[in-house]
N, C-alpha and C positions, 0 to 999 in steps of 0.2 A: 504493500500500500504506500511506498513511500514516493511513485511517481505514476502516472496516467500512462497507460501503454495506449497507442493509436488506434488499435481496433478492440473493441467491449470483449470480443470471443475469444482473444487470445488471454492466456491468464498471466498473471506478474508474474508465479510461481507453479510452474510447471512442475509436477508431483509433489507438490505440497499439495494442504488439506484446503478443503474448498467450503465455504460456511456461506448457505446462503441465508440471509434474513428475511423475516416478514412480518411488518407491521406500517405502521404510520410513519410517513416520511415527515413530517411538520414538528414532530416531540421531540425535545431537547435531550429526554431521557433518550431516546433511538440514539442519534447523535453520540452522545456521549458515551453510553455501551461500545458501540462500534468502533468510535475512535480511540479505545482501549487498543486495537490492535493496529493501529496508527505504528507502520515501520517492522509489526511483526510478519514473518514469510506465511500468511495465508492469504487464500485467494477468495477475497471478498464480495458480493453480490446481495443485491437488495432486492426485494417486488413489494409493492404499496398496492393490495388488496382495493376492490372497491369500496367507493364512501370513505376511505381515507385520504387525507391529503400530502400531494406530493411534494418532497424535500426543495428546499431549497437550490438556488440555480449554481451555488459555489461550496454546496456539500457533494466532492469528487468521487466518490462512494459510486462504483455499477450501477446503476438502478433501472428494473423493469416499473413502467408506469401505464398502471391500465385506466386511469384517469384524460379523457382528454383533452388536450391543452393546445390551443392557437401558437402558430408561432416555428420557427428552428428550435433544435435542441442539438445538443452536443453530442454527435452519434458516438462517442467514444467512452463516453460515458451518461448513456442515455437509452433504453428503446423503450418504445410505446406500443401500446397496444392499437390504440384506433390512430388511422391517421389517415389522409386523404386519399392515397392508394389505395386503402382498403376498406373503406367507408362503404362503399358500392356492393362488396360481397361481402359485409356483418349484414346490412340492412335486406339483403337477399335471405340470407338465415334467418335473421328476426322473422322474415314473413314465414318463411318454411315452417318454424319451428311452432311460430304462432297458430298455423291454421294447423300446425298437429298438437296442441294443447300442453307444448313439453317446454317452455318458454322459461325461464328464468333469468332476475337481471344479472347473475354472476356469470352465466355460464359461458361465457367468451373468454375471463380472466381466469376463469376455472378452469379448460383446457388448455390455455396458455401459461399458465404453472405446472399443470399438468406435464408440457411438451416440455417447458426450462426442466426441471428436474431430471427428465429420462434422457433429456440430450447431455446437460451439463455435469449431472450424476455428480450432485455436493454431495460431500461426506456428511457434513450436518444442518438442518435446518432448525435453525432459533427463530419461535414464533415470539412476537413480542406484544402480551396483553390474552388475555382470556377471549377477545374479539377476533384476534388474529389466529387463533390457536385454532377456534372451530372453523373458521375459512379453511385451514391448510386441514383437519382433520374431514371436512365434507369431502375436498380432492383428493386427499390420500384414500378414505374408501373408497370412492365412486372410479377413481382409476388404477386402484391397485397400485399405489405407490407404498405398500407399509414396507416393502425392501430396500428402500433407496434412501438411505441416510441413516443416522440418529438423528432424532426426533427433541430439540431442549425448550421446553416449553416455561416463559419468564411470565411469570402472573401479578399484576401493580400492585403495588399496595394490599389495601383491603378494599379497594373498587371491584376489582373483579369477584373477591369470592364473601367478603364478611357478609352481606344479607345475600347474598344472589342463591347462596347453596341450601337457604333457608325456604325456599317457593319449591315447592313439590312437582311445580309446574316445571322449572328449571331445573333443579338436582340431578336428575337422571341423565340428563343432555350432558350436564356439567362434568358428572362423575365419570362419563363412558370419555370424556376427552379426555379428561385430568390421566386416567388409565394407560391413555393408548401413546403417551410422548415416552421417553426414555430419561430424560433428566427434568424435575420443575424444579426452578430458579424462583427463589423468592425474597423479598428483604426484610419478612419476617416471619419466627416463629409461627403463630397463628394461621397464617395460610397452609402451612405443612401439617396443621393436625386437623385443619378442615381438611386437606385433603386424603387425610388418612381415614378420616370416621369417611371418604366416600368413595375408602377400597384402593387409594394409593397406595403399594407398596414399598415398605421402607428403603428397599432401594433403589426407587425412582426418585426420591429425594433428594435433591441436587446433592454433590458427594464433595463438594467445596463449603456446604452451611450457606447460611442467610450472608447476603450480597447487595449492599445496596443497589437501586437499579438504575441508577448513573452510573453504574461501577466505579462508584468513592470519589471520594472530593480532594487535589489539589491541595494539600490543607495548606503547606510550603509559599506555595505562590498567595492564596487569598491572606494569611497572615503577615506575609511580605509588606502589603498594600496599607497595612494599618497605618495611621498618623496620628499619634499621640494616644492618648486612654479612648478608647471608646467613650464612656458618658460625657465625654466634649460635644457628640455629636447630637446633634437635633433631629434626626429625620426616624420616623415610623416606615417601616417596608412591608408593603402589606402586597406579597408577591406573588397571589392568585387570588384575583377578586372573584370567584367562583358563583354563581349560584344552582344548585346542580344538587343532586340528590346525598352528595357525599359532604357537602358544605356550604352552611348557609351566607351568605353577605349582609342581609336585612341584620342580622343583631349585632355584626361587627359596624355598620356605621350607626349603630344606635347608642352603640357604646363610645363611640367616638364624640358624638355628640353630649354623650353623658361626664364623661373625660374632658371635652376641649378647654373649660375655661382654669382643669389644675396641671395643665401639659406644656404649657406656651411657656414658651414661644418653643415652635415645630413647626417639620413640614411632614407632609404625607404620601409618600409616593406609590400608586397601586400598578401593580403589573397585573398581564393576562387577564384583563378584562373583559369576563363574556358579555353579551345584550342584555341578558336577564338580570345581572349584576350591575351593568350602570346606567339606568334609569333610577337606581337608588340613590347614586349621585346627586341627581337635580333636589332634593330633597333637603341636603343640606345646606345651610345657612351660606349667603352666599359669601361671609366671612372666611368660615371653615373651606370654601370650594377654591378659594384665593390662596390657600396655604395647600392644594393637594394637585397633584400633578398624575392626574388621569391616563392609563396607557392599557394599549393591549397587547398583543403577544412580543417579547423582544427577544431578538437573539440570547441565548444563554452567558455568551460572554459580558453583554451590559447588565443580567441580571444579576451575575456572580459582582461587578464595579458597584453596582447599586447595595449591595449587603455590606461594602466594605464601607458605603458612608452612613447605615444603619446605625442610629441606638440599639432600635426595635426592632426585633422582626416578627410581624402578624400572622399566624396562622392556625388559628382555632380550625377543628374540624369535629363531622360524626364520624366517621370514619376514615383509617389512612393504614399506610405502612407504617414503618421507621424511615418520615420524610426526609428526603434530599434536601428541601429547604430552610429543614433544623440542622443538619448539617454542613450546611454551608455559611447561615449565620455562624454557629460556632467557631468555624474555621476564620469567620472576618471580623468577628469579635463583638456582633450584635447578640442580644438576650432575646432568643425564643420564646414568645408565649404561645405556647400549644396546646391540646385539651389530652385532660388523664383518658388516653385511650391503653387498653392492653396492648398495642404493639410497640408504645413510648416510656408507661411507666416502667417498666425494668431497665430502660437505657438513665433516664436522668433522675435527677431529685428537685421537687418543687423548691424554689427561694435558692439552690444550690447552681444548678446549671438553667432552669427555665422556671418561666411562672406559668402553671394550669390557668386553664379556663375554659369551661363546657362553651360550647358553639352555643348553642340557643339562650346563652345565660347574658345579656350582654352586662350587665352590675356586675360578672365575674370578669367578663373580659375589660370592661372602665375599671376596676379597682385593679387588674393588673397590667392595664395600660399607666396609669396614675403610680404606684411601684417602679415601676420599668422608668419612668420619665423624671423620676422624682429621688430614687437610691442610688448613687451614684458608686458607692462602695456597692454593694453588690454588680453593678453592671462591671465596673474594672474588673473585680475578685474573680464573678462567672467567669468571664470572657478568658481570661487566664488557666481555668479549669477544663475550658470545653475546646481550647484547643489541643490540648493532650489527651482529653477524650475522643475527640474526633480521631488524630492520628492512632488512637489504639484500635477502634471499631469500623472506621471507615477513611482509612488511609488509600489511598487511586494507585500509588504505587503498589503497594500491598497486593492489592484487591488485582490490579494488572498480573503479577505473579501468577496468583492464583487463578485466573481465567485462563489467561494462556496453556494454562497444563492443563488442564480442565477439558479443553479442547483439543488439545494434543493426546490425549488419554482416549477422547470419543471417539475419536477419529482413526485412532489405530486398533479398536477393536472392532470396527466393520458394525455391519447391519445386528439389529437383534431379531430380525424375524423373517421366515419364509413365507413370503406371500403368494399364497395359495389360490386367492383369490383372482377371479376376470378381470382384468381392465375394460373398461367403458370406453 
C-alpha cells in the first residue's frame, strides 16, 4: 500500500495475502482500520455495498463502487458498477427480471461481488458493521462462496447488536450470521457474550480480544499537540451531534442551556451533525448560537485538531462501544463526559478519568458540564491519567502489531469450509 500501481488488477504484492473489505466508504472508522496496514505487504481492496456511501476522492484504497456517481474517476484506483457503457444492459435486466417477478434492488452488486471474489480469490474478507456483514452473508449463500476466504466479521459498538439481538423478529437472522464468519472483531466485551448466548463459538471470537474499531489512537502524536494545561482551554467538543436511536441531542442542548450562564465564557463546537439533530439548534438562545460553531461530517484529521483545543468533550449516549471519541479526548487531554454504560464503566472511574451522565438526564449532563468547566484540578490531574491509560488499552501502535499477525495467521490457514453447496 505504500504507492498506486497503474492498473487496479495488478496487485502491489504479488503472493502476498489479499484482504478484501466491505463496508461504508464515508466512516472515519473504515478509514482508519485500513490504514493500519498503511506500508504493510498486503494487497488491499475495498467494495461499498449499496445505500452506503462512497469514500472519498483522495482515500487511495482499490475501491469497487456500486453507487452511481456523474463524472471521471480514477481507473487505477477506482471501478464502478453502473456507468454509461452499461447503463443500457442493467436496464435490459431490470425489465427481464421484472416481468419474471425475481427483481431485487441488490442484485447487480450482489453478483458483482459475487464475480470480484471468485476472480480475485482474497484470502480474507472483513465485513465492516453488522449491515455489511449480512450483504456479504446473503452473497456468500446465494453463490456459494463459503470456500473463498476467511470470513472477519467487525460489529460497532453496541449499535449493531445491544437491542437489535433483543427482537425475536431479528435474532435468528442475527444469530445465523454472527455463526457463519470465522473471526468477530469487537471493541467490547458485551458484544462477545451477546454473541455467544446466540451460539457463537468461543473460537470464532476474535483470537486478538477486544480492539478498538479505529484500530487505536495515535496517542504520541495527539499529546504532542497539547499547549499548556488543558483547563486553559475554553471550548466544549461535542463530536457527534446524533439524533438517532442510539443517542439523543434534544437533552444535551437542554443541558446546555441549563449550564450556559455557570460555563462562560466558552465556545461550542459540534461535529457530525445529522438533520434531525440541528433543527434543535435554532432553538437556542441566539446568544448561546453566537458562541457555537455548527458542522457536519469532517475529515477525521480536523476532528482529532479539534479534541486537542477541547476542555470538554461531549458525549452522553444509550448505547455504545468502548468509544473512539473517549479515547481520543484522553489522548489530547480533554475530560470525557460519557454515560455509565457496561461497555465504559470497567474502563474508567467517575470524577477520576470522566464524569457520567445518563443521555436523557440533561440536570446530569448540566451539572457535569458545570464540573468539567469549573474544576480545573481535576481537568489537568484527568488528563495526565488518561493518557497513560489510553496508551495501555488502546495504543495504534500496539493494536497495529496485533492486527497484522492476526491477518497473517488467517491467511495462512486457508478456507474453513467445503462448500458443498450450488452456486446461483
Amino acid at each position: 500500500m505504500a504507492r498506486v500501481n497503474s492498473s487496479f488488477d495488478n496487485d502491489l504484492y504479488p503472493g502476498r495475502p489479499k484482504i478484501l473489505f466491505i463496508g461504508p466508504g464515508d466512516s472515519t472508522h473504515t478509514h482508519s482500520w485500513v490504514d493500519l496496514l498503511h506500508d504493510e505487504p498486503f494487497n488491499v481492496r475495498a467494495f461499498i455495498p449499496p445505500n452506503m456511501v462512497s469514500p472519498p476522492q483522495d482515500w487511495t484504497i482499490r475501491t469497487y463502487l456500486t453507487a452511481y456517481e456523474r463524472g471521471s474517476i480514477d481507473c487505477a484506483i477506482r471501478k464502478r458498477l453502473i456507468d454509461e457503457g452499461r447503463a443500457k444492459r442493467l436496464v435490459q435486466r431490470y425489465v427481464t427480471l421484472a416481468r419474471k417477478q425475481s427483481w431485487n434492488s441488490n442484485k447487480f452488486a450482489e453478483e458483482w461481488l459475487a464475480q470480484i471474489i471468485r476472480h480475485w480469490q482474497p484470502d480474507i474478507i472483513h465485513t465492516f458493521s453488522l449491515a455489511a456483514g449480512e450483504f456479504y452473508f446473503n452473497v456468500r449463500q446465494t453463490y456459494g462462496l463459503r470456500n473463498q476466504g476467511k470470513w472477519v466479521l467487525q460489529v460497532r459498538g453496541g449499535a449493531d447488536l445491544a437491542w437489535s439481538h433483543l427482537d425475536p423478529e431479528l435474532r435468528g437472522q442475527i444469530g445465523e450470521v454472527l455463526r457463519a464468519c470465522d473471526q468477530l472483531l469487537s471493541d467490547n466485551t458485551q458484544n462477545f457474550r451477546i454473541a455467544r448466548d446466540l451460539g457463537v463459538r468461543q473460537d470464532q471470537l476474535s483470537s486478538i480480544g477486544t480492539v478498538p474499531g479505529t484500530g487505536g489512537i495515535d496517542v504520541r502524536n495527539l499529546a504532542d499537540k497539547w499547549q499548556g494545561p488543558p483547563a486553559m482551554r475554553r471550548v466544549i467538543l461535542w463530536p457527534k451531534v446524533y439524533e438517532w436511536p442510539w443517542s439523543k441531542a434534544l437533552p444535551v442542548y437542554e443541558a446546555l442551556k441549563l449550564a450556559w450562564d455557570r460555563i462562560q465564557p466558552c465556545e461550542v463546537e459540534m461535529l457530525a451533525t445529522l438533520p434531525g439533530a440541528r433543527m434543535y439548534f435554532w432553538t437556542l438562545p441566539e446568544e448561546m448560537r453566537r458562541a457555537c460553531r455548527l458542522r457536519e461530517r469532517v475529515p477525521r484529521s480536523q476532528a482529532l485538531e479539534a479534541m486537542t483545543r477541547a476542555r470538554v468533550m461531549l458525549a452522553p449516549s444509550l448505547v455504545d462501544g468502548t468509544p473512539n471519541a473517549m479515547f481520543e479526548a484522553m489522548a489530547a487531554g480533554a475530560l470525557p463526559i460519557v454515560s455509565p454504560l457496561e461497555t465504559i464503566m470497567p474502563l474508567v472511574e467517575d470524577g477520576r478519568n470522566v464524569l457520567f451522565a445518563r443521555n436523557l438526564y440533561p440536570e446530569e449532563i448540566a451539572a457535569a458540564l458545570v464540573r468539567a468547566m469549573t474544576d480545573d484540578a481535576l481537568v489537568n490531574e484527568s488528563s495526565q491519567r488518561n493518557v497513560e491509560l489510553v496508551k495501555r488499552i488502546a495504543n495504534r501502535d500496539e493494536v497495529r502489531v496485533r492486527v497484522v499477525k492476526f491477518y497473517e495467521s488467517l491467511a495462512a490457514r486457508g478456507p474453513s469450509f467445503v462448500d458443498t453447496s450450488a452456486g446461483r
